[in-house]
Wavefront OBJ file of the C-alpha trace (Angstrom):
o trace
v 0.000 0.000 0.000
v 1.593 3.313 -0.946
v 1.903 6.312 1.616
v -0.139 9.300 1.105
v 2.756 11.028 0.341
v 3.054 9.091 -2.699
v -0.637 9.315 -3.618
v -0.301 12.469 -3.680
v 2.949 12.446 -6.067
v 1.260 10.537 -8.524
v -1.781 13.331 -8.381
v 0.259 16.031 -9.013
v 2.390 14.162 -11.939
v -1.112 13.301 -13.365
v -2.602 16.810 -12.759
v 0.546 19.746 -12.899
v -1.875 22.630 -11.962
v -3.898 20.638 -8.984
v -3.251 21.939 -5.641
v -2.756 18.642 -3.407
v -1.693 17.646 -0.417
v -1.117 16.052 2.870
v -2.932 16.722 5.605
v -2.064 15.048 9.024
v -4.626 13.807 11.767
v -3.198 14.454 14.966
v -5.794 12.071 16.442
v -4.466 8.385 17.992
v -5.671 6.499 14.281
v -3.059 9.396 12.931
v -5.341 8.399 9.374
v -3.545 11.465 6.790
v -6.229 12.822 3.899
v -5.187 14.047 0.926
v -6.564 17.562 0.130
v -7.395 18.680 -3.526
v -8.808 22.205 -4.566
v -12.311 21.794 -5.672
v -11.222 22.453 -9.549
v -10.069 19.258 -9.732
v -11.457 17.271 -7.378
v -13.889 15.079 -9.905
v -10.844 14.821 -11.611
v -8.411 13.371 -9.091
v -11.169 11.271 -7.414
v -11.994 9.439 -11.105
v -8.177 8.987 -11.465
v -7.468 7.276 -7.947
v -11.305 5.568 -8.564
v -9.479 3.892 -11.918
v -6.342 3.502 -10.535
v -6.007 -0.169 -10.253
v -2.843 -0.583 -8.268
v -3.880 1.268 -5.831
v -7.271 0.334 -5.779
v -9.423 3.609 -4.643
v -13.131 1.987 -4.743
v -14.643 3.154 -1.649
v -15.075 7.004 -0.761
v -14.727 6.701 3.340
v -15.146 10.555 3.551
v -15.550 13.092 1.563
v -16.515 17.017 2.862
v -16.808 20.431 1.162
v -17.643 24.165 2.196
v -19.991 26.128 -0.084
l 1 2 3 4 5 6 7 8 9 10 11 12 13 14 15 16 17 18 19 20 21 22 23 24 25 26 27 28 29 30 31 32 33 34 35 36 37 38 39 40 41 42 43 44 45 46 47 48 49 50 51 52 53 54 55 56 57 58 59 60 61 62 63 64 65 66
């Protein structure tokens, strides 16, 4: 399983102008997300949905702010 760190590597090398990236969870699961501007968001989320090495099926959490 790769690091988010390296999720977010191949985002950026799939989408240069996507602003991506780690965001750490200081609770005891210490669970990192992976934060993408909402221009690309559909995007990224197909990409790492088709991605089959890393396989990205299931959407655990997803939020927004209008």
């Amino acid at each position: 399983m790769e690091t988010a760190a390296q999720i977010v590597d191949r985002i950026k090398a799939r989408f240069p102008g996507a602003a991506v990236e780690v965001v750490p969870n200081p609770a005891p699961s210490a669970q990192e997300s992976i934060l993408v501007d909402a221009e690309h968001g559909l995007e990224v989320a197909t990409f790492l949905r088709g991605e089959e090495t890393l396989a990205l099926d299931f959407c655990s959490n997803a939020t927004g702010v209008d």
